[in-house]
Backbone bond lengths (Angstrom), bond angles and torsions (degrees), N, CA, C in turn:
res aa  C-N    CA-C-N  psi(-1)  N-CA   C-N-CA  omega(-1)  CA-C   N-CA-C  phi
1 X - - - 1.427 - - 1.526 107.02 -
2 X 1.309 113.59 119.63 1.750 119.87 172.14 1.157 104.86 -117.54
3 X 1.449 113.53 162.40 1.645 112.85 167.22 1.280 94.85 -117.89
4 X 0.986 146.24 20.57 1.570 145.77 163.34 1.630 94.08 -65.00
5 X 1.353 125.61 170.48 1.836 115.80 118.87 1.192 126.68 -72.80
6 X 1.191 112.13 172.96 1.585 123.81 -167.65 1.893 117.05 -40.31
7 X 2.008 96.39 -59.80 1.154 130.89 176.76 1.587 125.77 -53.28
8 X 1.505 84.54 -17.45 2.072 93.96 176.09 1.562 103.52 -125.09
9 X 1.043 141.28 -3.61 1.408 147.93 160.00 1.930 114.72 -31.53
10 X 1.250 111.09 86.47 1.561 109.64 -171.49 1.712 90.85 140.81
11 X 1.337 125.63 -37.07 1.202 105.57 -169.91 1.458 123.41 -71.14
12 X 1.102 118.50 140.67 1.568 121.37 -169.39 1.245 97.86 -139.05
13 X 1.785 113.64 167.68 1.094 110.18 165.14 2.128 105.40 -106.41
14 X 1.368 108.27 108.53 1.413 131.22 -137.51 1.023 114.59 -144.94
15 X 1.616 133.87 98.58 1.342 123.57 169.47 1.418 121.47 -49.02
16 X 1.545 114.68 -11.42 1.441 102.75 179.87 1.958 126.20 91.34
17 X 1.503 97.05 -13.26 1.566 107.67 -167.40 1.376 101.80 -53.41
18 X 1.383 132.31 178.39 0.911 126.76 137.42 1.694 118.97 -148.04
19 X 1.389 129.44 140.79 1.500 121.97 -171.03 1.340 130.41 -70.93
20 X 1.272 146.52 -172.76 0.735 148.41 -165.53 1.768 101.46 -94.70
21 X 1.003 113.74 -19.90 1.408 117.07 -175.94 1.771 102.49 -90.38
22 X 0.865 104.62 -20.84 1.871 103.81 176.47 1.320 110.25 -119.44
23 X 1.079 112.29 -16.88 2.131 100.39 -179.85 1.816 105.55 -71.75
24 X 0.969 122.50 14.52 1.481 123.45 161.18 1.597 131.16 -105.22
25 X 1.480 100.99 -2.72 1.165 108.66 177.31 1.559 114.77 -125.77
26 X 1.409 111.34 21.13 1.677 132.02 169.69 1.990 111.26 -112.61
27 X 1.304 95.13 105.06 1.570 91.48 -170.56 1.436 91.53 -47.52
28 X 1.690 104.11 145.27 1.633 135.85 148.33 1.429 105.93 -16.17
29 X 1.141 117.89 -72.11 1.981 108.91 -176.73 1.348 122.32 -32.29
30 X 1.225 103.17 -40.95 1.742 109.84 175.37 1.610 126.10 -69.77
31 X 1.761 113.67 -15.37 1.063 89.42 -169.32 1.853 98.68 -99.52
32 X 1.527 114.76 142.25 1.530 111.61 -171.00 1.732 87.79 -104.85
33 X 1.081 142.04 64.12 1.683 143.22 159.63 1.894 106.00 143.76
34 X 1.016 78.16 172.21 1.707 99.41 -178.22 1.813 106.36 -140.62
35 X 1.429 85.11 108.50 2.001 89.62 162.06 1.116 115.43 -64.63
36 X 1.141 115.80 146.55 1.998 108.46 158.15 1.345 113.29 -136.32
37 X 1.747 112.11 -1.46 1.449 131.01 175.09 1.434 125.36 -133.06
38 X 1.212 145.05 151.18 1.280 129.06 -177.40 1.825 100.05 -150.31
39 X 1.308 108.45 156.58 1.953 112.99 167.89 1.251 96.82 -101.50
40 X 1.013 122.45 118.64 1.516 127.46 150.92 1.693 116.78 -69.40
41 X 1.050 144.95 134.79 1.581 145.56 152.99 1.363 128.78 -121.55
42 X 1.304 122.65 145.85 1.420 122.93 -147.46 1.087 97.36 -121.04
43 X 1.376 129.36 161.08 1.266 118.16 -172.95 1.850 103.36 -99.43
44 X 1.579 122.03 21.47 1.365 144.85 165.37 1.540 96.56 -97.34
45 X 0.891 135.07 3.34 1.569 125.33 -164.14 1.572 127.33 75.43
46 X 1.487 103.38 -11.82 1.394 104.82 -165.49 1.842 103.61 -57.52
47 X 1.263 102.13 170.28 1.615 107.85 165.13 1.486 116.86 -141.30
48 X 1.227 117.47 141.92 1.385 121.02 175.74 1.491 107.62 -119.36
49 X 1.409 113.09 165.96 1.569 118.95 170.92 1.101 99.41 -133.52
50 X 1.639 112.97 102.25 1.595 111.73 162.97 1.550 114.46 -81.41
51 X 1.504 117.56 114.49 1.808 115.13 176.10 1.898 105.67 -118.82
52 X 0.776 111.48 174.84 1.612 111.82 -167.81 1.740 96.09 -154.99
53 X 1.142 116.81 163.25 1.812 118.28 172.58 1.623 104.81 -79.69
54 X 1.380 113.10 -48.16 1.269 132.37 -162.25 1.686 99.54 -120.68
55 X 1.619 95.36 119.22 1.856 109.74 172.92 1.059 107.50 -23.98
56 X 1.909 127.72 146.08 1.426 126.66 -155.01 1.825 71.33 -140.48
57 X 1.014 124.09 -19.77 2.082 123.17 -149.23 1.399 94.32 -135.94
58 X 1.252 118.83 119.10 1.495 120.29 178.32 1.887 92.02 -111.96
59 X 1.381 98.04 136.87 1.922 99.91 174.79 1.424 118.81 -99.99
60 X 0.916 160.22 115.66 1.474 177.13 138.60 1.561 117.89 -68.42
61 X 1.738 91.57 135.82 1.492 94.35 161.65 1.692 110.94 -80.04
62 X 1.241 122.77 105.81 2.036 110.85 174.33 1.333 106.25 -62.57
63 X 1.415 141.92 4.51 1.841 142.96 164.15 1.666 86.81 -66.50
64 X 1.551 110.97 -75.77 1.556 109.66 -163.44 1.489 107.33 -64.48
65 X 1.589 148.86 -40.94 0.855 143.84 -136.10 2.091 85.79 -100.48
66 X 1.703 124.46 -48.69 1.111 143.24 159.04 2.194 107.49 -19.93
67 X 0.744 101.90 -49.24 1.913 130.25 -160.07 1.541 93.52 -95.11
68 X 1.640 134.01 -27.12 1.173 135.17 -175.23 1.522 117.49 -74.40
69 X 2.054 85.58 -58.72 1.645 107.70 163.03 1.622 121.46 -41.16
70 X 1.311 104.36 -47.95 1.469 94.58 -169.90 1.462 107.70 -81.82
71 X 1.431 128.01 -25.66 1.268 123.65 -176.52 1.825 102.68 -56.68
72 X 0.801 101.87 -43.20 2.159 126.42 -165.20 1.790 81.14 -71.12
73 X 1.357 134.19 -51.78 1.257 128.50 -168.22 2.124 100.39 -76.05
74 X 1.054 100.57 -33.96 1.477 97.89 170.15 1.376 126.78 -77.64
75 X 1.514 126.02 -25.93 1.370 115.83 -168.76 1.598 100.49 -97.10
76 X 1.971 98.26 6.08 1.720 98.74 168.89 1.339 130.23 -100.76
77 X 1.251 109.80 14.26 1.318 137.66 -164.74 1.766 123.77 75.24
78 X 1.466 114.00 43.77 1.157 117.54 177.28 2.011 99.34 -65.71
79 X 1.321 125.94 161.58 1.716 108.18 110.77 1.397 119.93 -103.26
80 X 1.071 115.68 163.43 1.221 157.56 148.20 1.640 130.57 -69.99
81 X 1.384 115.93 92.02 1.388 116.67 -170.15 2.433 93.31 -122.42
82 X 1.219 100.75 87.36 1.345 106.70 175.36 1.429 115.82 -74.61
83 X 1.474 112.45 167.06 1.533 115.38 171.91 1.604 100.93 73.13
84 X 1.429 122.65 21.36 1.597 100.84 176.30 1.604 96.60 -140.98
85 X 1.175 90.45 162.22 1.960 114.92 -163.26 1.822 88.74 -97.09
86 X 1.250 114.82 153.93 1.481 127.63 -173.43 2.079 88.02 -112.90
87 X 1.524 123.60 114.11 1.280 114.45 157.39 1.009 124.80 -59.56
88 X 1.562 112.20 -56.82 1.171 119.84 -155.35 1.936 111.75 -166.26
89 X 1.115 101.03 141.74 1.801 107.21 176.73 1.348 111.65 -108.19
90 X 1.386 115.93 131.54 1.673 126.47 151.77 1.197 127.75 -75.87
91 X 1.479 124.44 90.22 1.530 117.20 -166.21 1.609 97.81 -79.03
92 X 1.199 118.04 -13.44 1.752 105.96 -168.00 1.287 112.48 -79.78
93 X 1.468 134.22 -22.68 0.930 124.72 175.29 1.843 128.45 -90.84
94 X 1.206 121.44 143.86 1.456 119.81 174.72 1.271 121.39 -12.03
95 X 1.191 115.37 -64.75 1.512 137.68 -158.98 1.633 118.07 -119.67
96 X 0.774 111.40 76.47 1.734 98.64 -152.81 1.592 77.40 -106.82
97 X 1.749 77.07 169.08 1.657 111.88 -148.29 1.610 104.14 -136.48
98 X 1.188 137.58 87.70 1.553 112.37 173.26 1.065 136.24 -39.32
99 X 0.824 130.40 178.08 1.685 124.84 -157.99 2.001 77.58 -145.00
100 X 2.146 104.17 135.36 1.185 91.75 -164.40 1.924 97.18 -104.66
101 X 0.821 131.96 -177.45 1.511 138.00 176.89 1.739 101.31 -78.25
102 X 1.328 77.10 148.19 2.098 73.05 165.09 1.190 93.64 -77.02
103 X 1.878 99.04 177.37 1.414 116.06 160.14 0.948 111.21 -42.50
104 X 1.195 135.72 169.75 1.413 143.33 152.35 1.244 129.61 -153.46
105 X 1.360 102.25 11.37 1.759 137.06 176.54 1.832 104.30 79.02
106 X 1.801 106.19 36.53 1.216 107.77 -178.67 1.623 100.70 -62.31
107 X 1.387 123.56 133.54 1.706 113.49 163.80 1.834 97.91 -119.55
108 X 0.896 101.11 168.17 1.577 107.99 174.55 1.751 112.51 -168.15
């Protein structure tokens, strides 16, 4: 269940980074740069320079990488019910089911 539509599903508001612990499990097409340095700033003023030999920050659009997920969640037998708000979840039961919002003249 998304309340996006289909066509914007992935968009976030998202720098896009990604770590070293997950940029190996996002095919290559997705990533548009490689960090290998970063400024850190503190809210003391301090500064750091994080650099690495080998890219530590992979950059991504999450629209294209967002649109990837769900395709990979669809050809696994997800559905897909877009345009709707989630009220509320029943964790107590087995199988739970969200329960969806009324209308509420959400558009997106």
């Amino acid at each position: 269940m998304e309340k996006l539509p289909e066509n914007r599903i992935g968009e976030k508001v998202c720098a896009g980074g990604l770590s070293p612990k997950i940029i190996d499990r996002v095919p290559k097409k997705f990533i548009e740069r490689y960090i290998r340095s970063i400024n850190v700033h503190s809210p003391s003023f301090e500064k750091w320079i994080l650099e690495g030999g080998e890219p530590f920050i992979g950059m991504i659009s999450r629209l294209e990488l967002g649109q990837w997920q769900l395709d990979q969640a669809l050809k696994a037998g997800a559905k897909l019910e877009d345009k709707e708000e989630v009220r509320s979840v029943d964790l107590s039961k087995k199988q739970s089911k969200p329960e969806k919002a009324k209308n509420r003249g959400i558009t997106n």
